[in-house]
Backbone bond lengths (Angstrom), bond angles and torsions (degrees), N, CA, C in turn:
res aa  C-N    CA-C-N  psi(-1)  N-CA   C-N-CA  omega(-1)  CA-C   N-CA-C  phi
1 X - - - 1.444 - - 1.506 109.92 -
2 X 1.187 107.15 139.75 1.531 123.45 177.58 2.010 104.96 -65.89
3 X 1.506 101.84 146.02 1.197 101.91 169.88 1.790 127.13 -44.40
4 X 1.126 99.46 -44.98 1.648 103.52 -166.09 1.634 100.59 -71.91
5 X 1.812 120.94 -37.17 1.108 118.99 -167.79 1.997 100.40 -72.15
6 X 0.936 130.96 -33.36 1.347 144.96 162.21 1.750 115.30 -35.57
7 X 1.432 103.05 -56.58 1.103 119.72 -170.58 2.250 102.47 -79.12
8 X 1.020 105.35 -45.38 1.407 130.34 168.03 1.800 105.98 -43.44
9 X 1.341 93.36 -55.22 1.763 97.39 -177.31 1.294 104.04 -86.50
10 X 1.501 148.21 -31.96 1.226 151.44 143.62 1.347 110.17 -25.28
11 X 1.373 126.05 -49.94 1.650 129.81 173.01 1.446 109.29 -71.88
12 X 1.303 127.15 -27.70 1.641 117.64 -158.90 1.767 87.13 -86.44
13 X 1.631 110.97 -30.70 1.516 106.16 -148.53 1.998 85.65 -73.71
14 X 1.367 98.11 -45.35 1.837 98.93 -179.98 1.606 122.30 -46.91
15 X 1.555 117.20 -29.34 1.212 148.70 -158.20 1.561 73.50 -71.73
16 X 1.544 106.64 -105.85 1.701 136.49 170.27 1.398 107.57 -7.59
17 X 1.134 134.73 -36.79 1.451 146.24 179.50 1.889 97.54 -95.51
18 X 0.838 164.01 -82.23 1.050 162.39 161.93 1.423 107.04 -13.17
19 X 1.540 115.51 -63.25 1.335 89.50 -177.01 1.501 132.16 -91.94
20 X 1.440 113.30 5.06 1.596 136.44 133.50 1.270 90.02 -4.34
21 X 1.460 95.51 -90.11 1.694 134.21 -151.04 1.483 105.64 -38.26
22 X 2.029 114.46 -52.48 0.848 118.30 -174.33 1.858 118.80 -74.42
23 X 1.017 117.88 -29.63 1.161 123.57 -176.75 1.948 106.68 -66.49
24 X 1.504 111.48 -37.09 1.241 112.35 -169.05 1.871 107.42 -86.37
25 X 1.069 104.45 -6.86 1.693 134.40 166.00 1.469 102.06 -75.56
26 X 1.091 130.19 -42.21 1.666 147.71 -137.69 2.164 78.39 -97.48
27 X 1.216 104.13 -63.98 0.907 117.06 -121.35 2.011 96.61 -92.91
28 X 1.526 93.91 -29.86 1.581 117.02 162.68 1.624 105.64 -49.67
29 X 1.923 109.18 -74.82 1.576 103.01 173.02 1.295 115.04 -38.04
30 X 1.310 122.07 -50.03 1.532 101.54 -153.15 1.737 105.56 -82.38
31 X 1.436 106.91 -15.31 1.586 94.58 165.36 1.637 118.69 -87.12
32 X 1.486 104.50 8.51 1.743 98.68 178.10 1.688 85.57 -108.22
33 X 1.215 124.29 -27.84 1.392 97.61 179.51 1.537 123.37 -75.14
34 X 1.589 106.40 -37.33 1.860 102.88 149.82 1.483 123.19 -31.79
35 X 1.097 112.26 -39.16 1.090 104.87 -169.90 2.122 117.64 -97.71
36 X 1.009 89.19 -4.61 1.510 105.65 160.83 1.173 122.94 -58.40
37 X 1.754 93.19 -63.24 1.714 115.45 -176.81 1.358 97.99 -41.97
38 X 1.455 123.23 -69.53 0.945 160.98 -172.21 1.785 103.44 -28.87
39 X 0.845 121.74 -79.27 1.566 122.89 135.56 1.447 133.45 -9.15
40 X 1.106 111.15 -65.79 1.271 117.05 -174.89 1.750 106.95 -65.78
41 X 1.560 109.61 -35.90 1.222 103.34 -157.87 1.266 106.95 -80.12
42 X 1.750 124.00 -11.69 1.206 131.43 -166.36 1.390 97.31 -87.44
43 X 1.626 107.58 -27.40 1.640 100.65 177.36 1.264 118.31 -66.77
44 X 0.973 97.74 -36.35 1.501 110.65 -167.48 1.308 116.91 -53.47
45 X 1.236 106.94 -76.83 1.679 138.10 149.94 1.512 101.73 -4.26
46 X 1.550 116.14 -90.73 1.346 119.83 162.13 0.969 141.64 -30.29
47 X 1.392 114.65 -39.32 1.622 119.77 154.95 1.528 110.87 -51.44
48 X 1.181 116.45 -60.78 1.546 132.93 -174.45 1.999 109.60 -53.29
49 X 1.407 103.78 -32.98 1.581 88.62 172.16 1.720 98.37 -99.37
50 X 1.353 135.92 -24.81 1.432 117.12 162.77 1.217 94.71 -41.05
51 X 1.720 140.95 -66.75 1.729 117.10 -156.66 1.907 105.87 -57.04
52 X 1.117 85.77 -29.71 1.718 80.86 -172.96 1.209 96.85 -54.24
53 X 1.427 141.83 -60.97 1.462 133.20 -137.51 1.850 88.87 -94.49
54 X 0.926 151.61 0.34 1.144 140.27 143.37 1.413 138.14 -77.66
55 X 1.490 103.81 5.95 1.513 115.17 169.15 1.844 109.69 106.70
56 X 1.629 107.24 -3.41 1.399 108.24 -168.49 1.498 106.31 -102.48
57 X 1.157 97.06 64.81 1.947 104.79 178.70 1.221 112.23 -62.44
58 X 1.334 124.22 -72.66 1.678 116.95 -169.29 1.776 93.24 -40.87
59 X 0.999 130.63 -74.13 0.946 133.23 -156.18 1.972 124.49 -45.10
60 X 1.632 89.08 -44.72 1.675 89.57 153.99 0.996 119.29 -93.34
61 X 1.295 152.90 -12.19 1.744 131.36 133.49 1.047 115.07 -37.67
62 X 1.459 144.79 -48.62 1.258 146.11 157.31 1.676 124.83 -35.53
63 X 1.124 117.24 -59.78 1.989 129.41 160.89 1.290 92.49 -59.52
64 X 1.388 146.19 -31.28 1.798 120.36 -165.97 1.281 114.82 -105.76
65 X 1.511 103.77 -11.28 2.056 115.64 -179.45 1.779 84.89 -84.88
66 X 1.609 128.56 -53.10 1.374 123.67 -162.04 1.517 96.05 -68.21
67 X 1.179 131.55 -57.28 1.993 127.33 -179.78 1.647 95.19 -35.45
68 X 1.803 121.25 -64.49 1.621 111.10 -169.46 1.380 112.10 -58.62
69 X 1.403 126.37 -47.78 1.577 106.54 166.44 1.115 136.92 -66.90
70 X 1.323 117.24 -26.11 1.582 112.91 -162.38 2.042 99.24 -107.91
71 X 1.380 107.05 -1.47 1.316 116.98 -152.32 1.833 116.07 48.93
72 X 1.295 105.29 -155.20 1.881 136.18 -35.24 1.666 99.17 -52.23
73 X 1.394 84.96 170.63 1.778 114.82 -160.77 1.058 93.22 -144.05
74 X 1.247 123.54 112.72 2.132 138.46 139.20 1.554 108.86 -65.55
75 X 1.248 101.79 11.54 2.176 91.31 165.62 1.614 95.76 102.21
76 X 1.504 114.08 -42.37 1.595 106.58 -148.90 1.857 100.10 -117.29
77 X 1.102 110.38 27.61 1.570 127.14 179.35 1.788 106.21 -63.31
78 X 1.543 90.03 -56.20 1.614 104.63 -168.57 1.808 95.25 -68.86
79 X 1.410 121.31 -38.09 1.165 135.34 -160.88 1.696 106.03 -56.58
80 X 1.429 112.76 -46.83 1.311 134.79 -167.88 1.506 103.82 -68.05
81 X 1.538 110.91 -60.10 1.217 118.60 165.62 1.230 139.22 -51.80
82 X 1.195 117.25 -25.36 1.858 126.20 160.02 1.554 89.22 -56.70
83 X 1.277 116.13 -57.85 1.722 120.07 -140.67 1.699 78.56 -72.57
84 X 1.120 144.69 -88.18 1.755 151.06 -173.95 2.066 89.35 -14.13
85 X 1.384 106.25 -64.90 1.606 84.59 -161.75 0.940 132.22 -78.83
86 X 2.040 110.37 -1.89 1.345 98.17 -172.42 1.985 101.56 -100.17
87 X 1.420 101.07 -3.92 1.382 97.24 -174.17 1.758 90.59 -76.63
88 X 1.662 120.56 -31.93 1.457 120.14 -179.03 1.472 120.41 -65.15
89 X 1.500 116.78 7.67 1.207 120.90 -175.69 2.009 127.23 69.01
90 X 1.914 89.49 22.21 1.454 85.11 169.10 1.680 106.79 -114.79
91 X 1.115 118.12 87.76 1.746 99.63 -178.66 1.072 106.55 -86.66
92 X 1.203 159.70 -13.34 1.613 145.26 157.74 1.593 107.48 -47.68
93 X 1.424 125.16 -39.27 1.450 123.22 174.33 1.799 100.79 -67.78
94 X 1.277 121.52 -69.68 1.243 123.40 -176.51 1.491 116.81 -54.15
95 X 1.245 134.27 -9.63 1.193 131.24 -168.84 1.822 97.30 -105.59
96 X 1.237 111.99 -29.49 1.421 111.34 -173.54 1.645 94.28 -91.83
97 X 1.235 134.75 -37.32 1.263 127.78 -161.42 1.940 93.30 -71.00
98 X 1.544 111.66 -50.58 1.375 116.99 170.76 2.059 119.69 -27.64
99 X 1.454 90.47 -40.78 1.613 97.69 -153.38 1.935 84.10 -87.79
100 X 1.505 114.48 -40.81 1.288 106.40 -163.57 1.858 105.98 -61.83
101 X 1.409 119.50 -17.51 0.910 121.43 -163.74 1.542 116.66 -94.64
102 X 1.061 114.95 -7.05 1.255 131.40 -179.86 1.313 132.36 -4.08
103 X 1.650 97.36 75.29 1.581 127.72 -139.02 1.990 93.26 -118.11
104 X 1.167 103.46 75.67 1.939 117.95 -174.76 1.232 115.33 -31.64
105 X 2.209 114.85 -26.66 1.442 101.20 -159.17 1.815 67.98 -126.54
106 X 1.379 124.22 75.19 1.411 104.49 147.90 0.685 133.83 -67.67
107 X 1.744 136.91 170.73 1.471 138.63 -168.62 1.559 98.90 -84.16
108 X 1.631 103.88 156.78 1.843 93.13 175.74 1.221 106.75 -72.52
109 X 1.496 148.62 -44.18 1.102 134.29 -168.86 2.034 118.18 -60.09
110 X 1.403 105.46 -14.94 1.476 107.71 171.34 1.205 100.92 -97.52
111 X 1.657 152.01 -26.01 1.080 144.48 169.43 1.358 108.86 -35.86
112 X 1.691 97.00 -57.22 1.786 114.66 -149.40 2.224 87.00 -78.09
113 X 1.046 131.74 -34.93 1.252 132.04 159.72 1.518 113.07 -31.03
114 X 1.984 94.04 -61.55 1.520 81.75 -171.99 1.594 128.58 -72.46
115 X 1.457 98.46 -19.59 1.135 122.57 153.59 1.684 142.85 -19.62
116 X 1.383 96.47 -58.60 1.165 122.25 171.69 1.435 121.19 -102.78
117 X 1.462 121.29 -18.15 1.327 120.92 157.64 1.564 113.58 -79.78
118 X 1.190 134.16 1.10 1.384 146.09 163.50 0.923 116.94 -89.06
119 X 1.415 132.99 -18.20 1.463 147.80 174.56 1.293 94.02 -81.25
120 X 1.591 131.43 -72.12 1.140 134.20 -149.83 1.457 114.68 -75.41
121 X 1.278 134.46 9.98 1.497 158.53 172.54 0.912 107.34 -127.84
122 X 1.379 130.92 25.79 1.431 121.26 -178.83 1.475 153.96 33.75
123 X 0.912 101.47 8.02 2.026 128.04 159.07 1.180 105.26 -64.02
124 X 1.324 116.30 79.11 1.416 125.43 -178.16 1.702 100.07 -81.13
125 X 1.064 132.25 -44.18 1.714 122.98 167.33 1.392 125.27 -53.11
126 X 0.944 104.54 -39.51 2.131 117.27 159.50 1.780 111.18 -53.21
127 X 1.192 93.12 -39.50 1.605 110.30 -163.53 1.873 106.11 -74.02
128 X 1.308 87.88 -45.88 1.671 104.58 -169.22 1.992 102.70 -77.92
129 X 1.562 83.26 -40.68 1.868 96.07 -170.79 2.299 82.37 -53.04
130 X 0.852 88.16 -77.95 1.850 99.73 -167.49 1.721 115.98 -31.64
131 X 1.601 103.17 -60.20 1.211 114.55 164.17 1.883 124.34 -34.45
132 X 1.687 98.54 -42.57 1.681 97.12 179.14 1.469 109.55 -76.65
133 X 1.416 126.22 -23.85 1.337 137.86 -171.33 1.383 82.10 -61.54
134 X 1.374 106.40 -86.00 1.553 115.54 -161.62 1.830 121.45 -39.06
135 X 1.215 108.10 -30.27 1.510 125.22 156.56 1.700 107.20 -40.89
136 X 1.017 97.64 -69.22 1.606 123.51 -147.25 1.874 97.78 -90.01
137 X 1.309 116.84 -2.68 1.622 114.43 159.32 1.200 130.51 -130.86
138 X 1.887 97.85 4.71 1.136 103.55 177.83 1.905 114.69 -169.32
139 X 1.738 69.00 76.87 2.161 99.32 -150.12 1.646 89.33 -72.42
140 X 1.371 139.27 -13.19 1.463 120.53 -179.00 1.500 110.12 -93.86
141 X 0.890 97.09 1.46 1.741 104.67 178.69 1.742 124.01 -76.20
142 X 1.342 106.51 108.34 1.906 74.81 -163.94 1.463 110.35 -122.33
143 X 1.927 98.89 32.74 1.946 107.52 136.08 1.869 101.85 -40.68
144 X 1.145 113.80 -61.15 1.786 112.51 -148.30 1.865 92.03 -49.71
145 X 1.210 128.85 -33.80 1.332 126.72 -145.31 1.930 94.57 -87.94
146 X 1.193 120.49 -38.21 1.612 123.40 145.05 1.265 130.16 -39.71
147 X 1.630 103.83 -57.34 1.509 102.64 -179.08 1.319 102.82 -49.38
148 X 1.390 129.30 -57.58 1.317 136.46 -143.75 1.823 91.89 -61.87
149 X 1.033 112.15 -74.00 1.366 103.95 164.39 1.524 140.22 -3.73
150 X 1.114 100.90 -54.22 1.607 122.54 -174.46 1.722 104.50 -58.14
151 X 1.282 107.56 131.48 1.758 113.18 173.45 1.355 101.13 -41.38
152 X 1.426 124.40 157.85 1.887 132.58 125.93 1.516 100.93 -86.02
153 X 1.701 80.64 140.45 1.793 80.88 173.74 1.826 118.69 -88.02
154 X 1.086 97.28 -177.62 1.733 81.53 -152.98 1.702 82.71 -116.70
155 X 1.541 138.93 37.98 1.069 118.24 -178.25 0.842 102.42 -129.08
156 X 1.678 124.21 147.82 1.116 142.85 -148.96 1.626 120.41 -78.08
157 X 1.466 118.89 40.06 1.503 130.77 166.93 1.866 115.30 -43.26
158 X 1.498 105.87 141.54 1.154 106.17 177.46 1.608 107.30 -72.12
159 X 1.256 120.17 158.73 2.042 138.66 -178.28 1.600 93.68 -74.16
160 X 1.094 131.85 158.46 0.988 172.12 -166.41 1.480 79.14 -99.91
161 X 1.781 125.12 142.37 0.871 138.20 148.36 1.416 123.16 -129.27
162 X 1.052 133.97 160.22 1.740 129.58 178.88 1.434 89.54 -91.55
């Protein structure tokens, strides 16, 4: 090989290596900035049920409906918020926000939410469908053996739709 072609492949190999470099640079931020979000949203979140447990409900329903629209989301945003409205006495909100979220490995304490906000709208097949889940992933738990207990109400509330 001729000098210049030497020197030529010396540049392509630096090139190829450089932008290696840059892509795995590229690619580092965007998994430390995932993981920021990721962070933040759990703060957030957490902040938002601390207001709950101090009596400031509207207000953390308010921080956990704005995190699901506007994000970031740690997965369990929507989760929190079923649990805030149905303990707030809205289960038609919590029961539809539950179904829109259609989140397979929910936490048990939002199960048993949706649970009971399915009861309290009377969707006793929603109620029962959820209730066996919650059985069946989280069989030492013996909330499920209460829930089951608990009336469906028998009044004619609209279904939860996605």
């Amino acid at each position: 090989m001729t000098t210049s072609r030497l020197t030529s492949a010396r540049n392509a190999r630096r090139f190829a290596d450089s932008l290696r470099l840059s892509v795995l640079v590229l690619l580092a931020t965007g998994t430390m900035a995932g993981a920021v979000l990721a962070q933040a949203a759990t703060d957030l979140r957490e902040n938002a049920v601390r207001q709950a447990r101090v009596g400031k409900m509207a207000e953390a329903q308010a921080s956990l409906r704005s995190l699901l629209v506007t994000g970031p989301d740690d997965g369990l945003v929507a989760m929190d918020l079923v649990t805030l409205l149905e303990q707030d006495g809205k289960p038609l909100e919590a029961a539809v926000i539950f179904t829109r979220a259609a989140k397979p490995d929910a936490p048990d304490y939002a199960l048993q939410a949706a649970v009971r906000a399915n009861q309290s709208i009377g969707n006793g097949d929603e109620a029962r469908r959820l209730l066996a889940e919650g059985k069946r992933r989280f069989p030492n738990d013996g909330t499920w053996a209460d829930l089951e207990k608990r009336p469906v109400a028998t009044t004619a509330t609209p279904r939860p739709t996605r």
